[in-house]
C-alpha positions in Angstrom: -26.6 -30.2 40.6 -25.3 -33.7 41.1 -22.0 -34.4 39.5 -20.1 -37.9 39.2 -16.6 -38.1 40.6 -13.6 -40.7 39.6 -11.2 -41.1 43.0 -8.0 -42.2 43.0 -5.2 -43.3 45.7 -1.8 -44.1 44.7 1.6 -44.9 45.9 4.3 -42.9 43.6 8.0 -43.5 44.7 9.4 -39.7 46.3 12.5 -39.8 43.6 9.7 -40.4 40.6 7.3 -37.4 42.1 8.4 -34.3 39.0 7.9 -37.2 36.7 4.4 -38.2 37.9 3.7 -34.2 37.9 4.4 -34.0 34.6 2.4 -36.9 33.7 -0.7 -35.7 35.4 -0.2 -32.8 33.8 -0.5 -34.0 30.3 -3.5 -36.5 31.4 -5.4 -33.5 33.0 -5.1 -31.7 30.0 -6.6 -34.8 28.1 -9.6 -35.3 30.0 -10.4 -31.3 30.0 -10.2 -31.4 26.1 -12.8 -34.2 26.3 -15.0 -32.6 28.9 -13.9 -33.3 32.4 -14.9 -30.4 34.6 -12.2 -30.7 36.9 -9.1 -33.0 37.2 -7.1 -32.5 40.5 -3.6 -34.4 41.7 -3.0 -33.7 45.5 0.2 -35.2 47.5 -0.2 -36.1 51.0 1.6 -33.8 53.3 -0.7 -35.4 57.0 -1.2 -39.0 56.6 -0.9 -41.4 59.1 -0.8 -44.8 59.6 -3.9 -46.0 61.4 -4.9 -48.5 63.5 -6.9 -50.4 61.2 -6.6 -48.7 57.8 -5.2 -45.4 56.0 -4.2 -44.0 53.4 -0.4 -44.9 53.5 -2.1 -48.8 54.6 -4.3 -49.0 51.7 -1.6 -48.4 49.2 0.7 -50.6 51.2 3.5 -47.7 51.2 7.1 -47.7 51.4 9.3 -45.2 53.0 10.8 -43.2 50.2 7.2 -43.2 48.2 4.4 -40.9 49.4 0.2 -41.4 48.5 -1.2 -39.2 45.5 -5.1 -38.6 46.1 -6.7 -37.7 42.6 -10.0 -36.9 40.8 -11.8 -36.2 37.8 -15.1 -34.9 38.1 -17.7 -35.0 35.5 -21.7 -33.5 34.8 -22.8 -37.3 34.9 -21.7 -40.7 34.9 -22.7 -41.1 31.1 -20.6 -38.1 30.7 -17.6 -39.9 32.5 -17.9 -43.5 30.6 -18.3 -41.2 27.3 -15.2 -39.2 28.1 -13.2 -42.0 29.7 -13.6 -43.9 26.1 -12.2 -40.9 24.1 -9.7 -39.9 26.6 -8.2 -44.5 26.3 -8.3 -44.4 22.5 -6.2 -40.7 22.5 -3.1 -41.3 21.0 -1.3 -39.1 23.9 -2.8 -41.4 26.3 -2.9 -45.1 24.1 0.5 -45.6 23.6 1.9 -45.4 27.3 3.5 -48.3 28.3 1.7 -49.1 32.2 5.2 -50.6 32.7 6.9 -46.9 32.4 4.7 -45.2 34.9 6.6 -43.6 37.6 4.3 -45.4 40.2 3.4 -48.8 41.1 0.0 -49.3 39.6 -0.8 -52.7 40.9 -1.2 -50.4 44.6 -3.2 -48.1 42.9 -7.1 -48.1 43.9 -9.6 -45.7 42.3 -13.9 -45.7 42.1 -16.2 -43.7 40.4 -19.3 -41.9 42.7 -22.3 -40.3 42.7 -22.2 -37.0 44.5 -25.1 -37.1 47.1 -24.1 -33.6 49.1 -22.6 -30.8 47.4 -22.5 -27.1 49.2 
């Protein structure tokens, strides 16, 4: 069964990391009332810097933050738009303020994919 997957990579400062936990927390919780099937936060812990590109390169990090590797997967991708529109016009998640985040989301890259293996 094919599933569609929404990826995320983010720099969040080290002092700000409880406060991004806790709001991960309560967006997880959003998108598994709407029907996510699995929402997933992960900090880096073995990241290097490459040569050409990595993940602490790609979010252009500093030295007190640390990158956040997320996703959010879903039965289909007409599944994710359908939840992704509920989940944006919830009032828990409307009303933040992007300036209030405890990361820097202008560094913040994410995609949506198609699943092609699964085992």
């Amino acid at each position: 069964m094919s599933r569609y997957v929404d990826g995320f990579v983010l720099p969040v400062p080290k002092a700000n990391l409880e406060a991004y936990c806790r709001m991960a927390q309560q967006a997880g919780e959003v998108w598994k009332e709407y029907g996510a099937l699995e929402y997933v936060e992960c900090v880096a812990d073995d990241v290097k810097p490459g040569k050409l590109t990595s993940f602490p390169q790609s979010v252009q990090l500093k030295e007190d933050e640390v990158v956040v590797f997320s996703w959010i997967t879903y039965e289909s991708r007409e599944q994710r738009d359908k939840i992704n529109e509920q989940v944006m016009k919830d009032p828990r998640i409307a009303h933040i303020d992007p300036g209030s985040m405890p990361f820097d989301g202008m560094r913040m890259f994410w995609g949506g994919f198609t699943t092609f293996v699964e085992m």
